[in-house]
C-alpha positions in Angstrom: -60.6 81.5 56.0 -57.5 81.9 54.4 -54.3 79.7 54.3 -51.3 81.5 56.2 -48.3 82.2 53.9 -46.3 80.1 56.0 -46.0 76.2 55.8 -43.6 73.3 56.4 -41.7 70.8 54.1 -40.7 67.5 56.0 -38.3 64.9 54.3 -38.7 61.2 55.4 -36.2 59.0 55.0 -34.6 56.1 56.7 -31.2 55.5 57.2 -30.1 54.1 54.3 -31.9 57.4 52.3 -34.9 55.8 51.0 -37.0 59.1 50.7 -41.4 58.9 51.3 -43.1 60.4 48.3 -46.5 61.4 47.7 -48.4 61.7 44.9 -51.3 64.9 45.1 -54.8 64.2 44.7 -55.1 67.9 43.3 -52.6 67.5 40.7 -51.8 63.7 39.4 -48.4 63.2 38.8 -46.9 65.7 41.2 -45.3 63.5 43.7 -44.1 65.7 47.2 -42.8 65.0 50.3 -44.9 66.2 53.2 -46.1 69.4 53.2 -48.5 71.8 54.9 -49.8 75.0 56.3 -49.2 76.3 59.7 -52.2 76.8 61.4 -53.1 79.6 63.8 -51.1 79.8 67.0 -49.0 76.8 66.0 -45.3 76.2 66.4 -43.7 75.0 63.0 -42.9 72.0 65.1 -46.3 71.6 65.8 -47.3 71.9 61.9 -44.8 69.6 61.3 -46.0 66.8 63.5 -49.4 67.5 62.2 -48.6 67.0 58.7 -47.1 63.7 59.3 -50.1 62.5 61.3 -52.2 63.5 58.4 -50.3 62.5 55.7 -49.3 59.4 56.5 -50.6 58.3 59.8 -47.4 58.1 61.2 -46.6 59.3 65.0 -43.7 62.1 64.5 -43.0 61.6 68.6 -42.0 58.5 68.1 -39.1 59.3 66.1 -36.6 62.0 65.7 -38.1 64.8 63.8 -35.3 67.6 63.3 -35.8 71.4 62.5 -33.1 71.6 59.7 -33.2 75.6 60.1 -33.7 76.2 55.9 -36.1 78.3 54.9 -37.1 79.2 51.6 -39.5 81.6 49.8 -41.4 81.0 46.5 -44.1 82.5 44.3 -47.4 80.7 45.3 -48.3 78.4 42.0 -51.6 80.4 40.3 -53.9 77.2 40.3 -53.2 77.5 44.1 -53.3 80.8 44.8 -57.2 81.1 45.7 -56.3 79.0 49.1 -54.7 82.8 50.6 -55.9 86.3 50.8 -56.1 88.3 47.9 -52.6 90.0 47.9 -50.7 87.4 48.9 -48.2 85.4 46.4 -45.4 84.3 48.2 -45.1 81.3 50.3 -42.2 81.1 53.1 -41.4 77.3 53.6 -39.5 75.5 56.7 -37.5 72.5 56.1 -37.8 69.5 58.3 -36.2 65.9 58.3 -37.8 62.7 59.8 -35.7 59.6 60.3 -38.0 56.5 60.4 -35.8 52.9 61.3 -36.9 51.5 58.1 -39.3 52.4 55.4 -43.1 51.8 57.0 -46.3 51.3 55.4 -48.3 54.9 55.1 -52.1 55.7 55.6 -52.4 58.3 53.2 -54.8 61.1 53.1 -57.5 60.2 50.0 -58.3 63.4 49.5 -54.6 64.9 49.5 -53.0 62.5 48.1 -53.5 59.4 45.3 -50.6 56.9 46.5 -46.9 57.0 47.6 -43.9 55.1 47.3 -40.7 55.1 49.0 -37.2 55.8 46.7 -33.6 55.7 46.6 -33.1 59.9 47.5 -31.7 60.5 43.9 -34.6 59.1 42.3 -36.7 60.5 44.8 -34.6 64.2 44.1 -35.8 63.7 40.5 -39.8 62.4 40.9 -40.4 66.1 43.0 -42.3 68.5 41.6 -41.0 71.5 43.8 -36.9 72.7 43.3 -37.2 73.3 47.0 -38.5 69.6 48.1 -35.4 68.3 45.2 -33.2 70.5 47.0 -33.8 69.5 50.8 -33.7 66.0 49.8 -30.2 66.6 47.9 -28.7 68.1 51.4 -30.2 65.7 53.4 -27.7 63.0 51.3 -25.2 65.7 51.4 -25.2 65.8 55.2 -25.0 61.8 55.4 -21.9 61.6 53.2 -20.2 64.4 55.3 
């Protein structure tokens, strides 16, 4: 079955704008925030909860997990392109932000992910693979200084 051309981006961060990284199992080196594919017949909300709980073993009800209402497209990378039907090439992301207390131990997902690390956002802004996951995590310090 293919992946839907629809998935979810979610920024974790704590007050203070430490920003959760990941580093992909797939691709060594390409550290992410959390990401995923929406499902069939799921909400983005419920994607994005999802995510989390895989990712990083964390509870997304038990914090505030905010729809930040950003969208963007992008051409699905090649090496990834296999995961969706044959004619598909673009990828329409939602932007999320979770705001954990304090930066928390993670559980991460061995075969999604080698390791993470949490980091000051403009260090974190420049670690991401993705323009997108850079960009979200530059508004989301934007917003804070506003």
């Amino acid at each position: 079955m293919f992946k839907i051309p629809v998935s979810v981006l979610v920024v974790i961060y704590t007050p203070d704008l430490q920003v959760l990284l990941l580093e992909r199992a797939d691709h060594p080196g390409y550290w992410q925030s959390v990401t995923g594919s929406q499902d069939p017949g799921e909400s983005l909300q419920q994607t994005a909860q999802r995510e989390i709980t895989e990712e990083t073993g964390l509870d997304a009800n038990q914090f505030s997990l905010i729809d930040w209402k950003i969208q963007n497209q992008y051409t699905i990378y090649q090496e990834w392109r296999w995961r969706y039907a044959p004619d598909v090439t673009k990828n329409t992301e939602h932007a999320f932000g979770l705001c954990l207390p304090k930066a928390e131990p993670i559980t991460i997902a061995p075969r999604e992910h080698l390791s993470y690390l949490w980091l000051p956002w403009q260090q974190a802004a420049e670690k991401v693979f993705s323009e997108s996951n850079a960009e979200a995590i530059r508004l989301l310090a934007k917003d804070a200084s506003s």
